[in-house]
C-alpha positions in Angstrom: 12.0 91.0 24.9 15.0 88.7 26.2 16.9 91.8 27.7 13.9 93.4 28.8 13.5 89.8 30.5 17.0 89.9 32.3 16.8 93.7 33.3 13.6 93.4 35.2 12.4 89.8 35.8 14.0 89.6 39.1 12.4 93.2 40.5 9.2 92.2 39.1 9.4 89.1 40.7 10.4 90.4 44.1 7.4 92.7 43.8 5.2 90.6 42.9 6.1 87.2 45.3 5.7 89.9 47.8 1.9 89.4 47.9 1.9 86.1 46.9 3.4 85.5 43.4 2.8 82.4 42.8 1.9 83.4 38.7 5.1 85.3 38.9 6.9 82.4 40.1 5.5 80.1 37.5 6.7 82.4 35.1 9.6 83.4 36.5 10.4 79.0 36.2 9.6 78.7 33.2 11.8 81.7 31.5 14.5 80.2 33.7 14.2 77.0 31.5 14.3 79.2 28.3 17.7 80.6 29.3 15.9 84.2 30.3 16.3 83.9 34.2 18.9 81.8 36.2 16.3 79.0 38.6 18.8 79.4 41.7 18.4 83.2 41.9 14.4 83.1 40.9 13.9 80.5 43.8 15.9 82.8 46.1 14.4 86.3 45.0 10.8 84.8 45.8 11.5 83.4 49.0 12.5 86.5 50.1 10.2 88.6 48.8 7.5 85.8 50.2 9.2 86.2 53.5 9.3 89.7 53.4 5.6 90.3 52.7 4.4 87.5 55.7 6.3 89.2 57.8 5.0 92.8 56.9 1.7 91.4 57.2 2.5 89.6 60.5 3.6 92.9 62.3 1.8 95.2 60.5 -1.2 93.7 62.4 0.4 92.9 65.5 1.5 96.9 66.0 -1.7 98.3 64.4 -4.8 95.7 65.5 -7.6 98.0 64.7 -6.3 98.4 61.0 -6.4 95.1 60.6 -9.2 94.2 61.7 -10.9 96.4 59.6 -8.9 95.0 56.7 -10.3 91.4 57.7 -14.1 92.1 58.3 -14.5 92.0 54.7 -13.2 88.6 54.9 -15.2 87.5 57.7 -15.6 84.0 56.4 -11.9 83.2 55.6 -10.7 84.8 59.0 -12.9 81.7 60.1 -11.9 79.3 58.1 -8.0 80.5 58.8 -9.0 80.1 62.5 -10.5 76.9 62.1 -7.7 75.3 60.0 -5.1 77.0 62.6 -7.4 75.2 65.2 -7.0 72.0 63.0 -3.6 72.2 62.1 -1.8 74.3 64.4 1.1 76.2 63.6 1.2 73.2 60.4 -1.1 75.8 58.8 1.3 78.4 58.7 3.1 75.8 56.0 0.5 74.8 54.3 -1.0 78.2 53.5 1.3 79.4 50.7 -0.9 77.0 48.8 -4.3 77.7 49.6 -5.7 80.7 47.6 -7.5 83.1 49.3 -6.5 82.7 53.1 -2.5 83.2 52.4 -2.6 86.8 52.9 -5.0 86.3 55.6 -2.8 84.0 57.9 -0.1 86.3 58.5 -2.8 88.8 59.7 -4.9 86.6 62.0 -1.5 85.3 63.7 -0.8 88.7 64.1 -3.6 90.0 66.0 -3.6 86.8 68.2 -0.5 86.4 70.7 1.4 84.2 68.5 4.9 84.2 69.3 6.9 86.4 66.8 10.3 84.3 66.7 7.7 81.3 66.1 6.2 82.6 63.2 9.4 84.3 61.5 10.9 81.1 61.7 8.0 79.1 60.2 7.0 81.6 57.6 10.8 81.3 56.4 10.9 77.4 56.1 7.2 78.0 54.0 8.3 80.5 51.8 11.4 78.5 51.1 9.5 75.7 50.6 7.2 77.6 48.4 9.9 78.9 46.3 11.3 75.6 45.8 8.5 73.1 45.2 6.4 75.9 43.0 10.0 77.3 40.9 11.6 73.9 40.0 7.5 72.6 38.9 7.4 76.1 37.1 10.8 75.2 35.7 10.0 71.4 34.8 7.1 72.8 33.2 9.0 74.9 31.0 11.4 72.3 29.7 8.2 70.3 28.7 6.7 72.8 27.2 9.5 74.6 25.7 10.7 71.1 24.5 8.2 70.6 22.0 8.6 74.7 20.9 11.9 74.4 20.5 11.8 76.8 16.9 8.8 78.9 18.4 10.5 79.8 21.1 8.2 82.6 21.9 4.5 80.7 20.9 6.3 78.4 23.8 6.4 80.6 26.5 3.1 82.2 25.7 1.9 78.9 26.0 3.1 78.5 29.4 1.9 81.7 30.4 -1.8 81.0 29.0 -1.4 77.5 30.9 -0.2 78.5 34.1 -2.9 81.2 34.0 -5.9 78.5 33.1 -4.2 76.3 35.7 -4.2 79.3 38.5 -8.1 80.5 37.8 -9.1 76.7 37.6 -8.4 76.0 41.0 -10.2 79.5 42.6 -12.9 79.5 44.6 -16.2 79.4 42.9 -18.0 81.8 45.1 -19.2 84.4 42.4 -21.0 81.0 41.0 -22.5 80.1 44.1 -24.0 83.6 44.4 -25.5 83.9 41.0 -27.4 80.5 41.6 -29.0 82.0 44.7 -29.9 85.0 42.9 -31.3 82.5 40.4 -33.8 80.4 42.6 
């Protein structure tokens, strides 16, 4: 499992942090704790990767508006809320939205259908997703060592553990709209 690990926890990081990742970069941390990935080159695959798929996004719906529009009117509701925090925050959002589930794939394509300079958002997605990698890999990583402390002989109950954590942790904090629409079927 170790090897397999080390041969592909890097590519399926990359692909992963492309969309998003943030699970694969939690997991990604924490095997770098156990020894299975190094932390510098898991924080530097993910940015990457995270720059690389903002930016596809980003000029996939500047160069093709009609595609992307059609991608977002299933969203109708986050396209708002992205335009209303972007209305909030400015360009602040553009930072902040690595965090905020649901809309993070979303930003990239509302910027890009609005005239919002290129160079501007290239150089702001880049500080987020480096940011991102940071802040989310060394907590991923201080995570492991916690866990893994206290697992030391189970070394594999350990990281299962901080997978089954990380995923409680992750579907914790999603939105609860399925919720909200069973209780109106309810009444």
């Amino acid at each position: 499992m170790e090897q397999f690990i080390q041969d592909w926890g890097y590519v399926a990081l990359f692909l992963y942090s492309f969309g998003g990742g943030f699970l694969a970069l939690a997991i990604a941390g924490a095997f770098s704790y156990a020894g299975d990935l190094n932390i510098f080159i898991t924080i530097i695959v993910a940015a990457i990767s995270n720059i690389i798929g903002s930016q596809f996004l980003f000029f996939m719906a500047r160069n093709n508006k009609n595609y992307a529009e059609d991608m977002m009117n299933k969203h109708k509701r986050k396209v708002a809320l992205v335009q209303l925090l972007f209305r909030k925050y400015g360009s602040f959002i553009i930072i902040i939205q690595k965090y905020i589930y649901g809309i993070k794939t979303l930003v990239p394509l509302v910027m890009g259908i609005s005239d919002y300079s290129s160079v501007k958002f290239t150089i702001l997605n880049s500080i987020a997703s480096i940011l991102w990698a940071i802040i989310i890999g060394y907590i991923s990583y201080i995570a492991g060592e916690l866990l893994l402390s206290y697992a030391d002989d189970f070394k594999y109950i350990g990281l299962i553990t901080v997978v089954i954590v990380l995923t409680i942790l992750i579907f914790s904090f999603r939105p609860k709209k399925k919720r909200r629409r069973a209780n109106k079927s309810e009444v």
